[in-house]
Predicted model as a PDB file, atoms N, CA, C, CB and O in Angstrom, pLDDT in the B-factor column:
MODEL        1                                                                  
ATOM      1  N   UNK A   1     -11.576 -11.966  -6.027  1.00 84.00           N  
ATOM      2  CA  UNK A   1     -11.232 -10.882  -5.136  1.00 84.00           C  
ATOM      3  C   UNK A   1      -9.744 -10.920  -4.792  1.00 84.00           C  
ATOM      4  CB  UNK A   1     -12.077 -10.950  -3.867  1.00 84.00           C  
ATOM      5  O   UNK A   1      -9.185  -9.824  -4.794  1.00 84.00           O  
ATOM      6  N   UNK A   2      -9.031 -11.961  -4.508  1.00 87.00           N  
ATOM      7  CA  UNK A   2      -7.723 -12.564  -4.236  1.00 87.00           C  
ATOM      8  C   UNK A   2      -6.876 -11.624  -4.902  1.00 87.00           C  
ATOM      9  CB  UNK A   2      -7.523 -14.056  -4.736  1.00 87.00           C  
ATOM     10  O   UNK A   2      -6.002 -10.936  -4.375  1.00 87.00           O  
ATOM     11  N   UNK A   3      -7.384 -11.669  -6.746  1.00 94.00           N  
ATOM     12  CA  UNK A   3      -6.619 -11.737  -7.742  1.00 94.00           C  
ATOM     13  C   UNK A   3      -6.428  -9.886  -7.600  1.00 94.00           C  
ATOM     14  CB  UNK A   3      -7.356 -12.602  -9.216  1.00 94.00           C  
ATOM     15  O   UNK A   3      -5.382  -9.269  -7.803  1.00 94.00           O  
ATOM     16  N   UNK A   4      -7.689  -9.332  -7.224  1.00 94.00           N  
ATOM     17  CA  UNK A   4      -7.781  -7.487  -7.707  1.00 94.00           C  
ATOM     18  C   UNK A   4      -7.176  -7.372  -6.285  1.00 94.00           C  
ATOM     19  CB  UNK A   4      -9.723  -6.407  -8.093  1.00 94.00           C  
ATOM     20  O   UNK A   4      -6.797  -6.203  -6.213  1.00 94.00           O  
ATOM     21  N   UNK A   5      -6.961  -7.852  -5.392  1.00 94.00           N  
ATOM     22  CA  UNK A   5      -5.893  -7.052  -4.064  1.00 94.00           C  
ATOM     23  C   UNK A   5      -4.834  -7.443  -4.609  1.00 94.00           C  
ATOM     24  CB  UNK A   5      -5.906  -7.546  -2.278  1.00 94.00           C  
ATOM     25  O   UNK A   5      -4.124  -6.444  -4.731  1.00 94.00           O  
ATOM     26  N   UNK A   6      -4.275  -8.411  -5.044  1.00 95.00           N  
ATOM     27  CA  UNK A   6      -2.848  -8.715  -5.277  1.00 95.00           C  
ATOM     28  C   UNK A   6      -2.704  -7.657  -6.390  1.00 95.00           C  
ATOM     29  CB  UNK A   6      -2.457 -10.366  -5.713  1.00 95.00           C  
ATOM     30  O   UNK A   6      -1.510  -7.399  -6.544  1.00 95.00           O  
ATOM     31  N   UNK A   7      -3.434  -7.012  -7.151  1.00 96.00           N  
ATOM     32  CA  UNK A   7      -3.261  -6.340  -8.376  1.00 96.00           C  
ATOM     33  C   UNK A   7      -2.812  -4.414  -7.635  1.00 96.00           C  
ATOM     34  CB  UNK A   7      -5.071  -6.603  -9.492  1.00 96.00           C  
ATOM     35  O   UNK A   7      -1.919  -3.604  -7.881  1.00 96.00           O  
ATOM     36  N   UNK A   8      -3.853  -4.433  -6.819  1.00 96.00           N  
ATOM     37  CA  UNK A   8      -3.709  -3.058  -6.107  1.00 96.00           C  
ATOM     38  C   UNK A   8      -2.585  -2.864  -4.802  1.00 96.00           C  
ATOM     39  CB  UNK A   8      -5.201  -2.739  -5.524  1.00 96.00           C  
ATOM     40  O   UNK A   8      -2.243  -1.819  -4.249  1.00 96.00           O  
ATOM     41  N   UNK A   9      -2.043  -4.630  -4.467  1.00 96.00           N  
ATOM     42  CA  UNK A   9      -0.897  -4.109  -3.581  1.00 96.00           C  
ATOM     43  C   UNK A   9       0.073  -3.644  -4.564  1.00 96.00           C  
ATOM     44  CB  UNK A   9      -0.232  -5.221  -2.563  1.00 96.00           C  
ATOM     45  O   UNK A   9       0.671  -2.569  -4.502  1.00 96.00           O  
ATOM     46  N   UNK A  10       0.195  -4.567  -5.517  1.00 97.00           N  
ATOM     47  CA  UNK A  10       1.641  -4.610  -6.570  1.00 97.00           C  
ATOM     48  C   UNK A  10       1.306  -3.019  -7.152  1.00 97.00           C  
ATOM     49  CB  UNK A  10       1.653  -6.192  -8.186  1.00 97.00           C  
ATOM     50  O   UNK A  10       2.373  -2.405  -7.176  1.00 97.00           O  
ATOM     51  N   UNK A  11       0.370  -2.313  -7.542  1.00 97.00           N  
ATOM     52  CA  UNK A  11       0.163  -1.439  -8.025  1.00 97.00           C  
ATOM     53  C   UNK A  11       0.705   0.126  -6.624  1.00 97.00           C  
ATOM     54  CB  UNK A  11      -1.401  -1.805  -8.591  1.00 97.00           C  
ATOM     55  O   UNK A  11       1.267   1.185  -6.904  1.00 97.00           O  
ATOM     56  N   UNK A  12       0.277  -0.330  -5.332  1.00 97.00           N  
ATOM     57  CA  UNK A  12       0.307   0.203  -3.987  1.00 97.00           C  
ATOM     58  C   UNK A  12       2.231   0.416  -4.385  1.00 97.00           C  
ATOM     59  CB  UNK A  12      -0.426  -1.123  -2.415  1.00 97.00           C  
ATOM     60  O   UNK A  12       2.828   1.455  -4.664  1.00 97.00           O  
ATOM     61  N   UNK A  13       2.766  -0.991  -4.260  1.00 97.00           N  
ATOM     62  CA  UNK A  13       3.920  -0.406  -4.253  1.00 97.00           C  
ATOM     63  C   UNK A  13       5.212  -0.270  -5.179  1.00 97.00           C  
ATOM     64  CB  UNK A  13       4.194  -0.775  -3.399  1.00 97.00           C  
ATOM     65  O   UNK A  13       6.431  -0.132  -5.077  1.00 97.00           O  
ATOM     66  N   UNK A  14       3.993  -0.418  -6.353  1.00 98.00           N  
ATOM     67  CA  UNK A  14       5.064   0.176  -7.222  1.00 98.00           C  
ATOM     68  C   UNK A  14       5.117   2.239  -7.252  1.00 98.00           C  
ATOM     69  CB  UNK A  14       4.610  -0.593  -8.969  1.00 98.00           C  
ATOM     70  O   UNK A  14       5.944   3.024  -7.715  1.00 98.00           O  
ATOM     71  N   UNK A  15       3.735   2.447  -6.478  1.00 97.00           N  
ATOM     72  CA  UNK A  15       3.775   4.077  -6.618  1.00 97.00           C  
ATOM     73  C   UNK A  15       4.642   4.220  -5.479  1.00 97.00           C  
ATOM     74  CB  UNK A  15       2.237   5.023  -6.494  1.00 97.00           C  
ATOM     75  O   UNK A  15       4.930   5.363  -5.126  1.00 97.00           O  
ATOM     76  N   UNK A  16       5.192   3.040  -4.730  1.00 97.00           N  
ATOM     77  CA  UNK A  16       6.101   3.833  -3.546  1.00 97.00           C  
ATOM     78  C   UNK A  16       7.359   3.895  -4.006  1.00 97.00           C  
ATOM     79  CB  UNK A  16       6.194   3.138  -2.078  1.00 97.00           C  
ATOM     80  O   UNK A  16       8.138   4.812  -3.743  1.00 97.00           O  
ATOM     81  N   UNK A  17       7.592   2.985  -4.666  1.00 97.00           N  
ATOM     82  CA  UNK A  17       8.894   3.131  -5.739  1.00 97.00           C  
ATOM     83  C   UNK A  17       8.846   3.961  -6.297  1.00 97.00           C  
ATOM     84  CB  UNK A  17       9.189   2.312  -6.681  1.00 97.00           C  
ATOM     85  O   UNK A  17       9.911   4.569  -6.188  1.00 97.00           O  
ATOM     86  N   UNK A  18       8.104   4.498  -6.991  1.00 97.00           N  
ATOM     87  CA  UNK A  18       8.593   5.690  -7.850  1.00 97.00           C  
ATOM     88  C   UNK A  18       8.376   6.800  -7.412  1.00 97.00           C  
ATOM     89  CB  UNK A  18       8.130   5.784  -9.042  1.00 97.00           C  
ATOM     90  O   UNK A  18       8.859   7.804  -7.934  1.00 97.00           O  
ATOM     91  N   UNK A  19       7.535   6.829  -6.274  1.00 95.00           N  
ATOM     92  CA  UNK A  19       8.253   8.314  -4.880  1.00 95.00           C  
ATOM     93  C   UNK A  19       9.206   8.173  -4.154  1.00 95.00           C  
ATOM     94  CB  UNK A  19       7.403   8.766  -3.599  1.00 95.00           C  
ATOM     95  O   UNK A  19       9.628   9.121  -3.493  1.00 95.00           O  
ATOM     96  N   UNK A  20       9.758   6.966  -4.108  1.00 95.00           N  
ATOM     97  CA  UNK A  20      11.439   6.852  -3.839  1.00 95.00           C  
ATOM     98  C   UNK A  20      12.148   7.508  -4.710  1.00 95.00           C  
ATOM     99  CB  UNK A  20      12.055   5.468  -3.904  1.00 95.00           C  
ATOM    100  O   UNK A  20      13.098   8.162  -4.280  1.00 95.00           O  
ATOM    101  N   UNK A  21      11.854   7.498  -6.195  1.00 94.00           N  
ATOM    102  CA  UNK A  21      12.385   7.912  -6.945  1.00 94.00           C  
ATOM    103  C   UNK A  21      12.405   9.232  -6.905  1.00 94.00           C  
ATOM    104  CB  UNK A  21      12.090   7.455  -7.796  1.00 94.00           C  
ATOM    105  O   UNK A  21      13.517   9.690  -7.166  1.00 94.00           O  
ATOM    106  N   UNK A  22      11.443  10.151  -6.634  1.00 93.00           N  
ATOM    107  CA  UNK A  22      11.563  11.485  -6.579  1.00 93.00           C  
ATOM    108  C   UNK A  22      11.892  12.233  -5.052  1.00 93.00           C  
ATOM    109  CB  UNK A  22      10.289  11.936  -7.169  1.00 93.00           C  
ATOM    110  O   UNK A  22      11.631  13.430  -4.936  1.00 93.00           O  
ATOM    111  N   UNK A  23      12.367  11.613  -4.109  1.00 93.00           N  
ATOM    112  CA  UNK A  23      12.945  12.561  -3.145  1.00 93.00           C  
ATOM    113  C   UNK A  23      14.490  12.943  -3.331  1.00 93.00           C  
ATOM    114  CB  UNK A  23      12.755  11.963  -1.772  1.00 93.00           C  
ATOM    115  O   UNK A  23      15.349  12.217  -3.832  1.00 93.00           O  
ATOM    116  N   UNK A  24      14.642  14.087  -2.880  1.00 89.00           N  
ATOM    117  CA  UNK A  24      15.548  15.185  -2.879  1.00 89.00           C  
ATOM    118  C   UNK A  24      15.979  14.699  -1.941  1.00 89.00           C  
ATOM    119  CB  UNK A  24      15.230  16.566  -2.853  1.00 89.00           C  
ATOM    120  O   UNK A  24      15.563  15.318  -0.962  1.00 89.00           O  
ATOM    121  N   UNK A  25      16.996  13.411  -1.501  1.00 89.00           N  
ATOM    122  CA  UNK A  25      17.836  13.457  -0.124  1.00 89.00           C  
ATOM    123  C   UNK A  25      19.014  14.329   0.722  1.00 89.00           C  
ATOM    124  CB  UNK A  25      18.353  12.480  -0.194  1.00 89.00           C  
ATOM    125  O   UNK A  25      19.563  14.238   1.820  1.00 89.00           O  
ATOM    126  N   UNK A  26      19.072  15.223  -0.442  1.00 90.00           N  
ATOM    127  CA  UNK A  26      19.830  16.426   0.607  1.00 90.00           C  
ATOM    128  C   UNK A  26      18.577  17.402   0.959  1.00 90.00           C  
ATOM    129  CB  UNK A  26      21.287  17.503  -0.295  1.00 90.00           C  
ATOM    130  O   UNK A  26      18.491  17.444   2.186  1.00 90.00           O  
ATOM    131  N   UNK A  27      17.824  18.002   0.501  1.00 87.00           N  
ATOM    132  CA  UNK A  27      16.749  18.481   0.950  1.00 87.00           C  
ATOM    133  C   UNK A  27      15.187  17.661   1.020  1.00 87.00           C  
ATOM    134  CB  UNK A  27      16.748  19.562   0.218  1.00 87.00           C  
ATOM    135  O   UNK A  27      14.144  17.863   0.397  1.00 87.00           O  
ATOM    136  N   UNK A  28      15.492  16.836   1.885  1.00 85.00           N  
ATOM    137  CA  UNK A  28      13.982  16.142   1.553  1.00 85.00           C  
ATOM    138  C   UNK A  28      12.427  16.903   2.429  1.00 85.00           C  
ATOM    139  CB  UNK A  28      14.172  14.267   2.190  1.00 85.00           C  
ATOM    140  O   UNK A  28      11.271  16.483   2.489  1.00 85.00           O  
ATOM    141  N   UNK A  29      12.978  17.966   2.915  1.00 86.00           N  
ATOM    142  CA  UNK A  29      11.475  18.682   3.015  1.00 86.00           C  
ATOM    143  C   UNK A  29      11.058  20.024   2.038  1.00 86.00           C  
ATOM    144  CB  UNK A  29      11.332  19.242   4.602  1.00 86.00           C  
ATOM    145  O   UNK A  29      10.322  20.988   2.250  1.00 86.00           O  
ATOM    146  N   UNK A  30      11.791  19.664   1.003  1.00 88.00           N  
ATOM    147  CA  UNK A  30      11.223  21.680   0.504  1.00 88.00           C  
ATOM    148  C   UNK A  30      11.022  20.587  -1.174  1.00 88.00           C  
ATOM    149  CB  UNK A  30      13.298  23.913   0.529  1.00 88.00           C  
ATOM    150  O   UNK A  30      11.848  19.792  -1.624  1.00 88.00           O  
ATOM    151  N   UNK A  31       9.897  20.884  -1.650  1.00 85.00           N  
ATOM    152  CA  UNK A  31       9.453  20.665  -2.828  1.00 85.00           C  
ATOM    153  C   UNK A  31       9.034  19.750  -2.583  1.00 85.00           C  
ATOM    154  CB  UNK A  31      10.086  20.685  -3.812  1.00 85.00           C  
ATOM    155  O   UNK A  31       8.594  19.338  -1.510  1.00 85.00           O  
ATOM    156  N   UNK A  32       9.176  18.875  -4.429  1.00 87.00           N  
ATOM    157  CA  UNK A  32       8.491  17.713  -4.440  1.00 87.00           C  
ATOM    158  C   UNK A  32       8.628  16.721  -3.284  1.00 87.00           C  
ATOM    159  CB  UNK A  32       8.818  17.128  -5.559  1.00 87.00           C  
ATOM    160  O   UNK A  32       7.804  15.876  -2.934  1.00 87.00           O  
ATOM    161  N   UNK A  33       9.785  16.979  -2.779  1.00 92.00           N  
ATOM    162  CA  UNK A  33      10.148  15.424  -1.848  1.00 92.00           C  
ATOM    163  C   UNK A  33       8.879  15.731  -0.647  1.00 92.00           C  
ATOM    164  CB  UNK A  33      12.296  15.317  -0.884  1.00 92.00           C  
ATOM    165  O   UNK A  33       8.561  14.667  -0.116  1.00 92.00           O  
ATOM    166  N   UNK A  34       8.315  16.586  -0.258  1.00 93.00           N  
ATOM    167  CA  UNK A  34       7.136  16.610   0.775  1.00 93.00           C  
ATOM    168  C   UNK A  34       6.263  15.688  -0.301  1.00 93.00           C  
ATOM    169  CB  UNK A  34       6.398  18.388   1.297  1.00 93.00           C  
ATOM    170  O   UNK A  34       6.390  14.513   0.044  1.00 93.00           O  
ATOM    171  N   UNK A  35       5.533  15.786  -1.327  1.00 93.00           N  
ATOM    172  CA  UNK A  35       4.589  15.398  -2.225  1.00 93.00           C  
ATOM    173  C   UNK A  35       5.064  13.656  -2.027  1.00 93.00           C  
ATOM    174  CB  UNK A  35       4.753  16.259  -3.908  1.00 93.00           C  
ATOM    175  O   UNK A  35       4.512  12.674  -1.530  1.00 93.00           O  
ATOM    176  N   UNK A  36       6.084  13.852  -2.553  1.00 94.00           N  
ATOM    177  CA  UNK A  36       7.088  12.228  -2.781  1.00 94.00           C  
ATOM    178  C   UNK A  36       6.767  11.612  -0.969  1.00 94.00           C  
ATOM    179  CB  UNK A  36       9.627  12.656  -3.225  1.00 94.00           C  
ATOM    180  O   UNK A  36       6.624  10.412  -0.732  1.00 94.00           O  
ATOM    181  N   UNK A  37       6.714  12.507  -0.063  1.00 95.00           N  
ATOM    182  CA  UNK A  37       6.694  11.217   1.670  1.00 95.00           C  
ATOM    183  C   UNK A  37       4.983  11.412   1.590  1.00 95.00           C  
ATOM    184  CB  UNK A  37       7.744  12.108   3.987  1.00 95.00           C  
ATOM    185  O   UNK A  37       4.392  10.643   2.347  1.00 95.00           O  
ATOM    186  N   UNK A  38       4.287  12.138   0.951  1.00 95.00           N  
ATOM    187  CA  UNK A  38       3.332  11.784   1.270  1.00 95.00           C  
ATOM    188  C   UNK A  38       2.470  10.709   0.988  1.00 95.00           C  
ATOM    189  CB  UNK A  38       2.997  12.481   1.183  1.00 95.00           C  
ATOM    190  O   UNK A  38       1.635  10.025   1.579  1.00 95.00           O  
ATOM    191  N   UNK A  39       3.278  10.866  -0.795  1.00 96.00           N  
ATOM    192  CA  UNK A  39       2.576   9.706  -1.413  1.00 96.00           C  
ATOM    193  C   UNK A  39       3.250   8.208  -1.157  1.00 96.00           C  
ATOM    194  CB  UNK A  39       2.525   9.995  -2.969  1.00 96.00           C  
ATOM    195  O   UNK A  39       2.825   7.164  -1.652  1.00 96.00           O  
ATOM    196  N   UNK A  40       4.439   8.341  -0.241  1.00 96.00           N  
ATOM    197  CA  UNK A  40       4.842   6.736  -0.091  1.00 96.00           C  
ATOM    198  C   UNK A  40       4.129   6.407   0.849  1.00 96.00           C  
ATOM    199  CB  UNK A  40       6.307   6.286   0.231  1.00 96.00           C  
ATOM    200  O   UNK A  40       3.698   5.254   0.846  1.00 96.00           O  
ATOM    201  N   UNK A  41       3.683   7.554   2.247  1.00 97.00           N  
ATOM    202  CA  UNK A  41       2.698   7.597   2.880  1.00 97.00           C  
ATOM    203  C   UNK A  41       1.515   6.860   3.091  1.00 97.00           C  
ATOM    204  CB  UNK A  41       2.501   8.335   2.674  1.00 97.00           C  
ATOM    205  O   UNK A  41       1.369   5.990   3.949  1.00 97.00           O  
ATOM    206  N   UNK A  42       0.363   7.388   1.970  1.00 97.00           N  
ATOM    207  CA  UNK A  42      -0.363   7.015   1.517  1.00 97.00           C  
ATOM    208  C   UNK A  42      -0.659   5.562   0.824  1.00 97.00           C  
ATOM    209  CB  UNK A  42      -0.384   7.804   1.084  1.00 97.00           C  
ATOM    210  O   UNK A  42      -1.723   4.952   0.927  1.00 97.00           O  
ATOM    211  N   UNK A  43       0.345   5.186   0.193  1.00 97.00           N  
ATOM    212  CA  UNK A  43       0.773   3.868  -0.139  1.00 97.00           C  
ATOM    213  C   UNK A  43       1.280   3.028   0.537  1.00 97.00           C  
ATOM    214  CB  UNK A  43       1.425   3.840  -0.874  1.00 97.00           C  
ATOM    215  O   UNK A  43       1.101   1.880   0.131  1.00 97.00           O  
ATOM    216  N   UNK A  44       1.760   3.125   1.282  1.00 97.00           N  
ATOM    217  CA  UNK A  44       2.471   2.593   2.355  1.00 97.00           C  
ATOM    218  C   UNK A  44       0.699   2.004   3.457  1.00 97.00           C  
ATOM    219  CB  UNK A  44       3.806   4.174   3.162  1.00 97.00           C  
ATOM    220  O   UNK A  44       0.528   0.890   3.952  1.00 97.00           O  
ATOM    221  N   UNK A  45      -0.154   3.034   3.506  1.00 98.00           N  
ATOM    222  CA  UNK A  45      -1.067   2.572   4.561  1.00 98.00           C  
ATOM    223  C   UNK A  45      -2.471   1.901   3.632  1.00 98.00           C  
ATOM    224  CB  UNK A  45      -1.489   4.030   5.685  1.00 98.00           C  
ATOM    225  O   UNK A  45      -3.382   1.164   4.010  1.00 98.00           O  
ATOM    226  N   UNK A  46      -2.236   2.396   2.543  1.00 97.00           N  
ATOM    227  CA  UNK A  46      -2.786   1.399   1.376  1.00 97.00           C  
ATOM    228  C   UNK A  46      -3.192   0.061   1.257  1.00 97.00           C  
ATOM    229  CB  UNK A  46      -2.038   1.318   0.583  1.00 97.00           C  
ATOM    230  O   UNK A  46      -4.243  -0.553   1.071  1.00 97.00           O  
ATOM    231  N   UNK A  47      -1.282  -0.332   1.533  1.00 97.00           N  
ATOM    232  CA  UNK A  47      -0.906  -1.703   1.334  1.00 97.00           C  
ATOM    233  C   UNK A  47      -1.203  -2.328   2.549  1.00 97.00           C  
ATOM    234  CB  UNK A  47       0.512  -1.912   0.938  1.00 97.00           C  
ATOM    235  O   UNK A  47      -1.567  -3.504   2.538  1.00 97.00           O  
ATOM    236  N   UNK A  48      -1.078  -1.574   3.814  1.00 98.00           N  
ATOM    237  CA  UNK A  48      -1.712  -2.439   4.954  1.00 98.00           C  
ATOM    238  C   UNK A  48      -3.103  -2.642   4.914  1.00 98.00           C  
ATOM    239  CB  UNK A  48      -1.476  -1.882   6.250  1.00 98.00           C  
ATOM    240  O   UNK A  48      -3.573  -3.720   5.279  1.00 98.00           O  
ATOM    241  N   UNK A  49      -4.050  -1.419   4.374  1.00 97.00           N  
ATOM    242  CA  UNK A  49      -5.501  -1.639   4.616  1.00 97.00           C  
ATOM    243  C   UNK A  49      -6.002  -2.875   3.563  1.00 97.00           C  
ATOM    244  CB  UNK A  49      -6.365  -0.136   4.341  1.00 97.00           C  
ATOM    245  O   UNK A  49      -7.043  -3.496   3.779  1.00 97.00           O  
ATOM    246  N   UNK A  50      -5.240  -3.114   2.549  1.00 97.00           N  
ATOM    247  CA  UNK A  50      -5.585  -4.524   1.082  1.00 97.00           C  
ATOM    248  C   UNK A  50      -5.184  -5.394   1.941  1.00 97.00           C  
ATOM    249  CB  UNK A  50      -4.547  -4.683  -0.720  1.00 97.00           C  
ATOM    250  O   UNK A  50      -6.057  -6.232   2.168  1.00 97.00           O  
ATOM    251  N   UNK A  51      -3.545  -5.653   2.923  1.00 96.00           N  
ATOM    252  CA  UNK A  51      -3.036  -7.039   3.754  1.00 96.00           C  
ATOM    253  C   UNK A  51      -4.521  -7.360   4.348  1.00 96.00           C  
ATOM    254  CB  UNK A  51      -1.621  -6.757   5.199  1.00 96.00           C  
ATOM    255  O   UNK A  51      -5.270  -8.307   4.103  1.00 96.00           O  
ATOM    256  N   UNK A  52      -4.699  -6.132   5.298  1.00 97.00           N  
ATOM    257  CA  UNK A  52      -5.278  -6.565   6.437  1.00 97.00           C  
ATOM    258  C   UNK A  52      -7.235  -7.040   5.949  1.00 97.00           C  
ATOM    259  CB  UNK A  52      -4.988  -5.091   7.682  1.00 97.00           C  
ATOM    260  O   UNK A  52      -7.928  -7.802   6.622  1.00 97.00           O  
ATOM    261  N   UNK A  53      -7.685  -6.338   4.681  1.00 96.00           N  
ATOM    262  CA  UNK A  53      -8.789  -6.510   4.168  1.00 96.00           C  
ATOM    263  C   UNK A  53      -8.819  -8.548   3.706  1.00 96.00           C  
ATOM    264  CB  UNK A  53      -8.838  -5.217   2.818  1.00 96.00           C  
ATOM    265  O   UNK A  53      -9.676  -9.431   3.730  1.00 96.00           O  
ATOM    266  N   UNK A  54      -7.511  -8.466   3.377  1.00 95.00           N  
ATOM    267  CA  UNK A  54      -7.535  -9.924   2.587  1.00 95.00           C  
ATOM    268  C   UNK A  54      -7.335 -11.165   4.246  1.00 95.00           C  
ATOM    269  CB  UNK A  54      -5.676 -10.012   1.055  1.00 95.00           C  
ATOM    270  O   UNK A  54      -7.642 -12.356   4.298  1.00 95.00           O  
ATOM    271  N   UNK A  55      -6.921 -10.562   5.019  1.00 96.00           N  
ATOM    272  CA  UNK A  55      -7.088 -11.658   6.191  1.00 96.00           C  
ATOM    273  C   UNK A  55      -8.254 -11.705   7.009  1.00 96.00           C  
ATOM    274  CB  UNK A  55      -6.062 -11.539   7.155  1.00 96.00           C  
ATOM    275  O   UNK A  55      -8.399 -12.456   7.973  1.00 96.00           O  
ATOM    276  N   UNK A  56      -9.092 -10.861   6.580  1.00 95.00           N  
ATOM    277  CA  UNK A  56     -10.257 -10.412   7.272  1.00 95.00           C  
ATOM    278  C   UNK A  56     -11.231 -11.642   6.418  1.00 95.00           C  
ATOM    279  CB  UNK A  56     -10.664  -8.520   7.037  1.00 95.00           C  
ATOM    280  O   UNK A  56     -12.254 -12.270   6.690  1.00 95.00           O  
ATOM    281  N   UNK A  57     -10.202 -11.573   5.152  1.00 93.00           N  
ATOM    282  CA  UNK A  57     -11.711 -12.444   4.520  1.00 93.00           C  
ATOM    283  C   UNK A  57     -11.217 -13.719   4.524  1.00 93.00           C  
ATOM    284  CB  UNK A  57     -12.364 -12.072   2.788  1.00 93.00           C  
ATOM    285  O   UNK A  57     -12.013 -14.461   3.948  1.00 93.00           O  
ATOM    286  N   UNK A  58     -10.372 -14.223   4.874  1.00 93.00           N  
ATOM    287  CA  UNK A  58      -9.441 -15.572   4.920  1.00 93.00           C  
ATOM    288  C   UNK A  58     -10.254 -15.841   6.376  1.00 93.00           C  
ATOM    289  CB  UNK A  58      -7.336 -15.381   4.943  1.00 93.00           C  
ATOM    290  O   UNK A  58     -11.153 -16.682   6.400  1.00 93.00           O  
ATOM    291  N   UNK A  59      -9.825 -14.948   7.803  1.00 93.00           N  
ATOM    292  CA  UNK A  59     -11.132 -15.364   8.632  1.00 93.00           C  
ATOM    293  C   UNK A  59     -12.284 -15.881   8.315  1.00 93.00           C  
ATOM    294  CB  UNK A  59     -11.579 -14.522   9.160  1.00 93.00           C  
ATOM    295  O   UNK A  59     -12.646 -17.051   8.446  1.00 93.00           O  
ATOM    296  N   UNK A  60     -13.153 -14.518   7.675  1.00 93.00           N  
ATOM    297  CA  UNK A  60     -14.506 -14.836   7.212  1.00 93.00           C  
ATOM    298  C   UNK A  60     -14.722 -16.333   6.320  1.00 93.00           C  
ATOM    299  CB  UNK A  60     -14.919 -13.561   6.290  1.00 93.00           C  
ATOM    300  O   UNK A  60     -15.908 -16.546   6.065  1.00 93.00           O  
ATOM    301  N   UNK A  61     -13.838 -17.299   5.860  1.00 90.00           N  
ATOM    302  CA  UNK A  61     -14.184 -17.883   4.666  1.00 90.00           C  
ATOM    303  C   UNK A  61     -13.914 -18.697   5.874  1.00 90.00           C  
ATOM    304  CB  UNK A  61     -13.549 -17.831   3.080  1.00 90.00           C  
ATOM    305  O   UNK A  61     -15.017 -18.973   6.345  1.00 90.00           O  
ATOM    306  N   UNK A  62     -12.906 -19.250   6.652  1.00 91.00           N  
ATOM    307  CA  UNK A  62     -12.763 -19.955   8.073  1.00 91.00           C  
ATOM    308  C   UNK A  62     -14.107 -20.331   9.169  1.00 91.00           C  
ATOM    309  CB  UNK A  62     -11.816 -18.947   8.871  1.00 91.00           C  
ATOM    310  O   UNK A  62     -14.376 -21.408   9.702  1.00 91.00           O  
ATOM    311  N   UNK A  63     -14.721 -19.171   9.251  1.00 90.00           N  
ATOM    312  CA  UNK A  63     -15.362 -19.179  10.079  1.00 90.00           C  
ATOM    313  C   UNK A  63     -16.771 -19.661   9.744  1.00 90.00           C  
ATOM    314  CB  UNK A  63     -15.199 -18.117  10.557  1.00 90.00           C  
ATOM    315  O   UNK A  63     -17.466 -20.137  10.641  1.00 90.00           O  
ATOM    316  N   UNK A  64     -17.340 -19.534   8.175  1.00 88.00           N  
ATOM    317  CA  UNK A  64     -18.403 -19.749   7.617  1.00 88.00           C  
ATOM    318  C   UNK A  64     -18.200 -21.141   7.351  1.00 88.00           C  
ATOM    319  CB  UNK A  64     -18.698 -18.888   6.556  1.00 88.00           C  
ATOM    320  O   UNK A  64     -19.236 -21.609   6.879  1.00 88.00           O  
ATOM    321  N   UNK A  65     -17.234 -22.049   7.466  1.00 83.00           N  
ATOM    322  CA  UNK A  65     -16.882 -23.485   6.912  1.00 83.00           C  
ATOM    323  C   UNK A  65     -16.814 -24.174   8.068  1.00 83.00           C  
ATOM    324  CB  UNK A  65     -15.530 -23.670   6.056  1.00 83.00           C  
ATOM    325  O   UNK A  65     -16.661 -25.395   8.097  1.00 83.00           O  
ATOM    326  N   UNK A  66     -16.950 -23.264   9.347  1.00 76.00           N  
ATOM    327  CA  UNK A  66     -16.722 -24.125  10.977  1.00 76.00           C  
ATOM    328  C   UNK A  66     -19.128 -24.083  10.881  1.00 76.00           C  
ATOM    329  CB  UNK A  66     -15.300 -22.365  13.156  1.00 76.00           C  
ATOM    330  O   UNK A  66     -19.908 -24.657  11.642  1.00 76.00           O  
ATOM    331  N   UNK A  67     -19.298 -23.608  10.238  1.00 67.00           N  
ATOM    332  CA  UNK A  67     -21.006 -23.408  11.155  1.00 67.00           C  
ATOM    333  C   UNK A  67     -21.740 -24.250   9.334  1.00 67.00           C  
ATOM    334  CB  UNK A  67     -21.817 -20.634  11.737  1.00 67.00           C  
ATOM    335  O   UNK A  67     -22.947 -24.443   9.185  1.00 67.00           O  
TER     336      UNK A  67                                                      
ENDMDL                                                                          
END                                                                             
């Protein structure tokens, strides 16, 4: 399990990199660059829900080794 979150953060932010890559910084609200904050967005809360999934189970593996 370790191995497929570390696979889907690195994957999480490499799509934020490459919606870095597509914003329009003189116009970053008209076109793609809306598409581009959404999807760093999205990735961006991605990568917290895999952090926070993988300490949840670092607890869980803690807590089953105390009983």
């Amino acid at each position: 399990m370790k191995i497929f979150t570390n696979i889907l953060v690195f994957l999480a932010i490499a799509l934020i990199l490459f919606n870095v890559t597509l914003l329009d910084f003189r116009n970053p609200f008209k076109g793609d660059s809306v598409v581009a904050f959404i999807g760093i967005a999205a990735s961006f809360c991605a990568v917290l829900i895999l952090l926070i999934f993988r300490m949840s189970k670092k607890i869980e593996e803690k807590s089953n080794d105390k009983f």
